[in-house]
N, C-alpha and C positions, 0 to 999 in steps of 0.2 A: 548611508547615502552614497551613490557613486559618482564617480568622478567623469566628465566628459572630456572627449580627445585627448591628444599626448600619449595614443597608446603603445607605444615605441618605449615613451620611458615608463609610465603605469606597469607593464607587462615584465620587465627586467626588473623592477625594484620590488614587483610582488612576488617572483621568485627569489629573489634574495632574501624577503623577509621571512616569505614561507621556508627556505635553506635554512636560515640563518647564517647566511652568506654576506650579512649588508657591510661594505666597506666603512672603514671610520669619516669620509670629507665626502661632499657632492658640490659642485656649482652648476646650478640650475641657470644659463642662459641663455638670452634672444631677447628681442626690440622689448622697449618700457610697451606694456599695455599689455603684454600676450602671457600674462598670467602666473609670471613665477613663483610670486611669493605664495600663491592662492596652491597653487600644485604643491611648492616644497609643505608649508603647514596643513595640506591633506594628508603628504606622505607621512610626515610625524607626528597626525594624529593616525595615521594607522598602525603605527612602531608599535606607539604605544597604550593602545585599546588591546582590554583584557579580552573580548568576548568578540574577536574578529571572525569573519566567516570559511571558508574555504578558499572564495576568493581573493582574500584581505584586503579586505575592505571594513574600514573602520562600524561598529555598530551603534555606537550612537547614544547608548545606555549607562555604560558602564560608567563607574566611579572616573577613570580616567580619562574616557571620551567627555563625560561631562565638566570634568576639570577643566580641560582642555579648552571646551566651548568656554567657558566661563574665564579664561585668562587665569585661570587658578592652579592649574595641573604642575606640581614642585617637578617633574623630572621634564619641562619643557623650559627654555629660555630665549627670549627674543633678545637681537641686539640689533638698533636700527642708530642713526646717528642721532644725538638728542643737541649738535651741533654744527656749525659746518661739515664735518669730518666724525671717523668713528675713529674714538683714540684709542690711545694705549692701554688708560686706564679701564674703559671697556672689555679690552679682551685681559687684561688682569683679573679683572671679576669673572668673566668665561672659566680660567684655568685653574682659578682657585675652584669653583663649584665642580668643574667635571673633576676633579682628582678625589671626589667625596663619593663613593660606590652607592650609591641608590638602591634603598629597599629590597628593591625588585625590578627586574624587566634591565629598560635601560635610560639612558638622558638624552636629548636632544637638545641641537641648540643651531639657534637658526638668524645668522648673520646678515640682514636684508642690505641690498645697496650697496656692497661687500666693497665695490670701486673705491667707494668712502672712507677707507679707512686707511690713515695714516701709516708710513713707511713705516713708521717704527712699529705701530699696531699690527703690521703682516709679518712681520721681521719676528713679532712677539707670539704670534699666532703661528709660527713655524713651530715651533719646539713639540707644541702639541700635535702639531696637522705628522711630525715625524714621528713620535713616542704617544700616540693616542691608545686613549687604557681600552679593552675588550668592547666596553657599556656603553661607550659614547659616540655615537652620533653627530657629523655638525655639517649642517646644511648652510649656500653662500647662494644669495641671488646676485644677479647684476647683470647690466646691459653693457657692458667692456669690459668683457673677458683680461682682454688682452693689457687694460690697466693692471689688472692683478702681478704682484712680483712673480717673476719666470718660476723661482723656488716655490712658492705657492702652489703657480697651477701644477708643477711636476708630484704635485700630493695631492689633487684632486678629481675626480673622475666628474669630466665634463657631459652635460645632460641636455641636451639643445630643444628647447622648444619650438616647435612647428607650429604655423600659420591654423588657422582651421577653417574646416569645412564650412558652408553656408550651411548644413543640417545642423553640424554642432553648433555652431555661434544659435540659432535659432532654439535650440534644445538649451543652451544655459540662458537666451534673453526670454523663455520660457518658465525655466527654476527661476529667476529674477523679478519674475512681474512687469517685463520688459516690450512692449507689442510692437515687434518688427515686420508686421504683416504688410505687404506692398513696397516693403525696403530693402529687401532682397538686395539690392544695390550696393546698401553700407560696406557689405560684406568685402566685395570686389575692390569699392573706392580704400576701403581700409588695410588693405591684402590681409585680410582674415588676422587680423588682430582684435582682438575683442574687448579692449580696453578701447579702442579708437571708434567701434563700430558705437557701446555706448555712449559714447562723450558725443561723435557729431549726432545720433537720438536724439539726445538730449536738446542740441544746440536746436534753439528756436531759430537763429539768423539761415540756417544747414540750407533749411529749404527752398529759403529766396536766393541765396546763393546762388544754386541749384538751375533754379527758374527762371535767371537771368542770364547764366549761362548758357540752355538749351534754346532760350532766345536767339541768343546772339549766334548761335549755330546754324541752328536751322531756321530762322525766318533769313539770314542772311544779307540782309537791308542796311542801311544804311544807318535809318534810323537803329535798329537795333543798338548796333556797334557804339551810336551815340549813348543810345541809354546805356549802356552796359560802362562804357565812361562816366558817364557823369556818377552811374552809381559806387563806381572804385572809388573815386576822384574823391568822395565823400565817406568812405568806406574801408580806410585802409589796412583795416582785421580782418580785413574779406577776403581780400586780394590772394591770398595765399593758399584759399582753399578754393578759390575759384580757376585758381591755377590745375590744382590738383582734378576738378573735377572736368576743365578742358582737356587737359592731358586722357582723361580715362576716354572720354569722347573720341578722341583723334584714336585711340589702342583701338578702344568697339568697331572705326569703321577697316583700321586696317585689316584688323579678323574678319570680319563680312568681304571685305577686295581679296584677302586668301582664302575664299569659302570656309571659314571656320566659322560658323555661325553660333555655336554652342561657348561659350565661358566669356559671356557678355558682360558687362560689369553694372553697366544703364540697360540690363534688359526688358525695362520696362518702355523705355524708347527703341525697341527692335525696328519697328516699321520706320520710324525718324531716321533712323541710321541706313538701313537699308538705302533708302532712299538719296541720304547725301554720297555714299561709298560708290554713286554711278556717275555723279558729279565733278567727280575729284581724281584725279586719279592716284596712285599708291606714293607716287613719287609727292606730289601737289601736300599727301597728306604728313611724308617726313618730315618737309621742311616746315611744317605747323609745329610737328611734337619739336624738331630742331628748335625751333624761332620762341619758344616755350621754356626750353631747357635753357636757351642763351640767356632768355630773362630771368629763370633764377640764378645763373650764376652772376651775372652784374648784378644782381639787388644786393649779395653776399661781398661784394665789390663794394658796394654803397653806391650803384648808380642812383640817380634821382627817381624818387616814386613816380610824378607823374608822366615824366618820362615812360619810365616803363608800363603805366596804367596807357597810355599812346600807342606805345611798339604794341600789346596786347591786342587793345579792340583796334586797331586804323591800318594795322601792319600784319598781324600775323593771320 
């Protein structure tokens, strides 16, 4: 089974495999949601599948693919925190197993959340990221690179994951059993992360959200502005994503005032949009995305909520 997008890093690591080139450390990252862990344990299930094809790409049969699936595969190792933090004694068990030569092929081992793991646990996971034996493998996710110790990442070959395409998010909500048909949208609102694109699917509240904001846009009335308060006012899990999807509103029409009609985010309200971007002029619409951006930085302040549910629908 293949893998979709990421073919930047896909393409480089299945040359390395097919070489036999693979370095001994990877850290796989970019934002929570956009698929690290799901990428790293595809690539070490293709290390370590007996009966891979030309492309290497794992097949899916074999004794060790099947292992794999099954959480049973002895030359694979997961280590995620199973506390606040991932200790010491965690990667003690890492360095004891990899210094054990495996049957055949080689070991992997795959450190999810990598941020997590305590000074002294990277400190301890030095020795080996320095003196790593021929066989082993060990893959690091995380979303803050840059928490990892300096000595760390100077031993690890960084893999950045990229946003994806509305084709591909649409081709894995596909393989998922996931019907994004007429939501084309998610994709843009979520900049192609695909962890985000499922979770607001999911969210039953997404759409009224949604509804209430387009409201409050374009019917442009008074009433609206009222309703759109009252329902913050009462609402205040909403608030945040209602930000978000005014914000993309004000981006759609600035692209339509630059003739950029094409990479709409709400392209299913083109004609809505069209329509307000004659209304407004380009300046009219900065200080909207301003007057937007101001109120998340005071809520991170701790200005008062309803305040800021105020400055939103009466002000901005």
């Amino acid at each position: 089974m293949g893998f979709t997008g990421q073919a930047h890093i896909l393409d480089r690591l299945r040359k390395e495999i097919r070489n036999d080139t693979l370095g001994h450390a990877y850290a796989f990252t970019g934002v929570k949601g956009i698929g690290k862990r799901t990428l790293a344990r595809y690539i070490a299930k293709t290390i370590l599948c007996a009966g891979k094809d030309n492309d290497m790409q794992p097949c899916g049969k074999c004794r060790p693919c099947r292992s794999f699936d099954e959480g049973a595969n002895p030359n694979f190792r997961l280590i995620r925190n199973e506390t606040q933090n991932i200790l010491i004694s965690q990667i003690r068990e890492l360095i004891d197993d990899i210094s054990i030569r495996p049957a055949e092929g080689r070991k992997v081992y795959l450190i999810e959340d990598a941020d997590l793991m305590t000074t002294q646990a990277q400190n301890c996971l030095l020795k080996t990221l320095e003196e790593p034996p021929e066989y082993g493998v060990i893959f690091l996710t995380t979303s803050v690179y840059e928490s990892l110790l300096p000595t760390v990442r100077s031993r690890l070959a960084q893999l950045r994951l990229k946003p994806y395409s509305v084709m591909e998010i649409m081709t894995i909500a596909h393989e998922k059993g996931i019907d994004l048909s007429g939501k084309e949208y998610l994709v843009g609102l979520s900049g192609g992360i695909p962890g985000r694109v499922f979770g607001l699917a999911a969210d039953k509240s997404f759409e009224e959200n949604r509804n209430k904001v387009m409201s409050f846009v374009f019917e442009g009335n008074m009433f609206s502005r009222l309703e759109l308060n009252r329902f913050l006012s009462g609402n205040r899990d909403a608030f945040r994503s209602c930000l978000d999807i005014l914000e993309s509103v004000y981006r759609d029409v600035l692209l339509v005032q630059c003739s950029a009609g094409d990479g709409l985010i709400n392209s299913d309200k083109q004609d809505n949009i069209i329509k307000y971007a004659k209304e407004f002029s380009p300046v009219d619409i900065m200080e909207k995305i301003k007057g937007i951006r101001d109120i998340r930085k005071n809520l991170k302040r701790h200005m008062n909520y309803q305040l800021a549910v105020d400055m939103l629908t009466l002000a901005v």
